[in-house]
N, C-alpha and C positions, 0 to 999 in steps of 0.2 A: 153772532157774526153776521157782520150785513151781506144779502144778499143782491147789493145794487152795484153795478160796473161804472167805472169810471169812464170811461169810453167805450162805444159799441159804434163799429166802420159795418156799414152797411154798403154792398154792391157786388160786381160781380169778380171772380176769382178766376184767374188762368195758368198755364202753365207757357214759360216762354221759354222757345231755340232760339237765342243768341249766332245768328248765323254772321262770320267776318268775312268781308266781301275781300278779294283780291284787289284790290287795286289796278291793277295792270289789266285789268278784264273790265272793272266797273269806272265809271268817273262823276265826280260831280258839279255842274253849272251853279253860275249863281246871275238871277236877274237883276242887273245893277240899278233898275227903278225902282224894284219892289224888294229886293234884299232876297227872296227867295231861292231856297235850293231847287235843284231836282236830280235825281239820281238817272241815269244813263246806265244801261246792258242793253247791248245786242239782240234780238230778239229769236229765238230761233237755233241758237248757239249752246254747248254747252258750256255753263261757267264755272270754274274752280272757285270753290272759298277755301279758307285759311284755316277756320275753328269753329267748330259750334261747342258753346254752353247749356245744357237745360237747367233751368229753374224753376221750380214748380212753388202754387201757391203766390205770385202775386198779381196785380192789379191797383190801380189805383187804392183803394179799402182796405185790402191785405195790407200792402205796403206801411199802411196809417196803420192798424192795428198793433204790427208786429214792430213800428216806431214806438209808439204808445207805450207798448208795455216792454220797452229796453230802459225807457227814462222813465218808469218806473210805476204805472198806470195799470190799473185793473183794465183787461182789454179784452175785447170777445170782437167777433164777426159776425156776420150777418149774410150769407152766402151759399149761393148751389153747385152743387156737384154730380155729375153724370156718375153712375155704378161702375166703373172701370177700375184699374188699373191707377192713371194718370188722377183720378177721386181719391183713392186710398193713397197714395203719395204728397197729396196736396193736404189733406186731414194730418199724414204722421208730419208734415214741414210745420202745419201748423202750431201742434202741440209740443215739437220740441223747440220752438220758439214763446211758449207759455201764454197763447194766443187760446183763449176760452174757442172752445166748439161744439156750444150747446144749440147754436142757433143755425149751423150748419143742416143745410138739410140735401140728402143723396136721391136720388134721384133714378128711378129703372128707364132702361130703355132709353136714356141721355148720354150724351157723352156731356166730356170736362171740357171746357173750352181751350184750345191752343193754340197757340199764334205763333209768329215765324216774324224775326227782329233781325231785319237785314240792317250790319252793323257796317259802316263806314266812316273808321275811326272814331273820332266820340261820338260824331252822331249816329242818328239812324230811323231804317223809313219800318213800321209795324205794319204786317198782313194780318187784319181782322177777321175772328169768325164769332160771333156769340150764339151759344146755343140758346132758345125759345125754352125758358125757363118760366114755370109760375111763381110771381112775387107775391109775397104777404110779409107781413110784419110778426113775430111773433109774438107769445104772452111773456113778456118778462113778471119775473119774478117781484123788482123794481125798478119805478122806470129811472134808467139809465142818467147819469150826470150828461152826458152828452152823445150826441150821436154826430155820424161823420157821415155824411153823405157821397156816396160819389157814382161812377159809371155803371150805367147797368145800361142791358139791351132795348134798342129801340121800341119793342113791342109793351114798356111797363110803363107809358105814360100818366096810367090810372095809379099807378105806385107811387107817385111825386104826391098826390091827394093823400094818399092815407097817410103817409109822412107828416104830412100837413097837419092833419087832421089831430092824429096822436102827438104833436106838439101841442097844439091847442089847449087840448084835453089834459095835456100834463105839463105846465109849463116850467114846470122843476127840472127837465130836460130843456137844454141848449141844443140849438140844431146848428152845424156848419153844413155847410155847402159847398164844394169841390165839384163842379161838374165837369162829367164827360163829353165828348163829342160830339155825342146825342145830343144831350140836355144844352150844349152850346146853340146847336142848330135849330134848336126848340124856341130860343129865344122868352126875354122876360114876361111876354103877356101869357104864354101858355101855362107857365110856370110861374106866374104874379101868388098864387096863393103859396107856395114854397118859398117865395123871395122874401113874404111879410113877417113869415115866420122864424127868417134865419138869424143866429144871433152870426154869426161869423161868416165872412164870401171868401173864394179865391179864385184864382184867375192869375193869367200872365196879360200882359198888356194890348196883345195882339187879339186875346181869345175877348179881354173886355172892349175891347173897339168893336168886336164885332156883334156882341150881346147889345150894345148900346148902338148900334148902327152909328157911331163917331169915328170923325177922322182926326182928334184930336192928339197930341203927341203928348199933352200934359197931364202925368199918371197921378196928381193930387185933383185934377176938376174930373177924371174919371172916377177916382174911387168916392165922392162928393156923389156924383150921377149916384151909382151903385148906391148909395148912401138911402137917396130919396126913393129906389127900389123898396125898400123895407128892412136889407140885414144891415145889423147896428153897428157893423164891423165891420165894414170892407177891409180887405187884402189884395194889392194888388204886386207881382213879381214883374221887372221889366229886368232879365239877363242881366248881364253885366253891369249894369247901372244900378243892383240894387234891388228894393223893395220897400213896398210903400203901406202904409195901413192909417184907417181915420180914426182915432176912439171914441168914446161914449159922449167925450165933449165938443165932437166935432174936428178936433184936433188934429189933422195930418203929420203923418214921420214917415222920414226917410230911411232907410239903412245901405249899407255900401256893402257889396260883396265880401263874405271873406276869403280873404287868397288862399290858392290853391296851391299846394306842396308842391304840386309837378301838372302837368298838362292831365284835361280830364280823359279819363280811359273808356267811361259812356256816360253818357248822361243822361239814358232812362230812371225814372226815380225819382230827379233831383226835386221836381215841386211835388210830388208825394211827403217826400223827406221834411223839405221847407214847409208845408202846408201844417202837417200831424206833429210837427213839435214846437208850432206853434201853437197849436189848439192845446198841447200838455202845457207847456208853460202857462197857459191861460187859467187851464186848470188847476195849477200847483197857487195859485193867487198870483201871478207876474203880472206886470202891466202890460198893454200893449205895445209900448217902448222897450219895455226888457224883451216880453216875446218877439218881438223882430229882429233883437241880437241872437236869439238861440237860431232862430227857422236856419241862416244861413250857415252855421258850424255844420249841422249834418248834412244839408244839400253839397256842400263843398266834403265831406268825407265819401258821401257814398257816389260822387262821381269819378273818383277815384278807385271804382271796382265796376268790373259786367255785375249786369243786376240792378234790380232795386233795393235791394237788402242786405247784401253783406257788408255794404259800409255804414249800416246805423247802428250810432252811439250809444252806448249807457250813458246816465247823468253825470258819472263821475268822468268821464271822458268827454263829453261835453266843455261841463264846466271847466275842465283844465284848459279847453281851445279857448273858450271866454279869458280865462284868467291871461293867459299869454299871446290875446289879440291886440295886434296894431294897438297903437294910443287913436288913429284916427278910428276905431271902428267902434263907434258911437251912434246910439241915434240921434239924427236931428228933425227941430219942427221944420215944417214947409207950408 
């Protein structure tokens, strides 16, 4: 029996309070030059919310792992955990989601990270804390079909090298690249040796405008840019409008949202979701034209639930939303 994973999501893990904000107490502006929200509360005030949800165990990586291995992917993590409580919760969500946690490593005298998901209607604004975690890579057994890269804390800049590095080294491993916050604000040069290496990018079109210092609105000369970065695959998501990705021949495609059953209930997840099952379709042999019909089936399910998890799909559920989508949800060149 082989002991090599199909996918291995490297990054950091948290547990998230879904807090629903009141409405009547909270409200939100929108700047009509730059489209931008901002959330409003009073300061000083106490304010009633409506519901909290806890979810334990995701994060960008998780999220990808525990996609991965629904549509049907050998999948493990790569992840720290503080000795608490909130540790041992996130390890047992892992495993009855049949999410490998070999590579998990716990942690004395740390807490687990958790964060606070002030929820206002679909959307919503996240209160960050990452705990000072040491990064390393472990010894796999074999290296990996693919690794997933995504958000870890600002202090593992040296972490993005050895990533690097053990691509290089093995190039039988495909690397994607999903970055977080961080790694957005890092921008391409700091990060140039991880971009050479990547077989697969993502990005929404606002966070690639800003990696690329462009003001350009046209999401096929972005993922081009991204292109001459070094990953052989850009992906880029622009909301409502779809998603876009280049292939190996250069090629740019479109794809068009798929419609939503009823109005989104949150939409944390959704490019988690879109992102990792596109990397499985990749995986499974699909083209980059067919993996652009899948990414959007699950991002449109699991908007449809708080969390980033409970609305991803098995393949067989999947495929059934392909089979009885629109005649227009096709992809097209551009």
């Amino acid at each position: 029996m082989s002991n090599q994973y199909d996918f291995v999501a490297l990054g950091d893990i948290v547990v998230d309070a879904f807090i629903e904000l009141n409405k009547d107490q909270a409200d939100v502006s929108q700047d009509m030059d730059t489209g931008r929200k901002t959330l409003h509360m009073p300061f000083g005030s106490k304010l009633p919310y409506d519901d909290v949800t806890v979810v334990n165990a995701v994060g960008n990586s998780p999220n990808a792992a525990v996609s991965a291995h629904r549509l049907g992917l050998e999948s493990a993590l790569i992840t720290n955990l503080g000795n608490d409580k909130l540790g041992t919760d996130c390890l047992e969500a892992l495993r009855d989601e049949g999410v490998h946690t070999d590579f998990v490593k716990v942690h004395e005298e740390k807490k687990t990270n958790y964060h606070f998901v002030l929820r206002y209607g679909p959307e919503r604004t996240i209160l960050i804390n990452h705990e000072t975690y040491p990064y390393s890579l472990p010894s796999f057994p074999e290296p990996p079909r693919y690794i997933y890269f995504s958000s870890i804390g600002e202090h593992g800049i040296d972490h993005h090298f050895e990533v690097a590095e053990y691509v290089k080294a093995n190039p039988e491993t495909k690397l994607v690249f999903q970055p977080g916050t961080f790694q957005i604000k890092l921008g391409p040069e700091k990060l140039q040796e991880l971009y050479e290496v990547t077989e697969i990018f993502f990005c929404n079109k606002e966070e690639a405008q800003e990696i690329l210092g462009s003001d350009t609105q046209d999401v096929p000369t972005l993922i081009r840019e991204f292109k001459k970065l070094g990953p052989n695959m850009p992906v880029i998501t622009d909301g409502p409008h779809g998603a876009y990705a280049v292939d190996e021949d250069d090629q740019a495609w479109h794809m068009p949202m798929y419609p939503d059953p009823a109005p989104p209930v949150d939409r944390t997840g959704a490019g988690d979701s879109f992102s990792s099952t596109f990397t499985t379709a990749i995986a499974l042999g699909k083209t980059p034209a067919e993996a652009l019909s899948w990414g959007p089936i699950n991002s449109m399910s699991v908007v449809q639930h708080i969390g980033a998890q409970a609305g991803l799909l098995s393949r067989e559920q999947l495929l059934e939303h392909l089979k009885n989508a629109p005649e227009d949800y096709v992809p097209q060149k551009v």
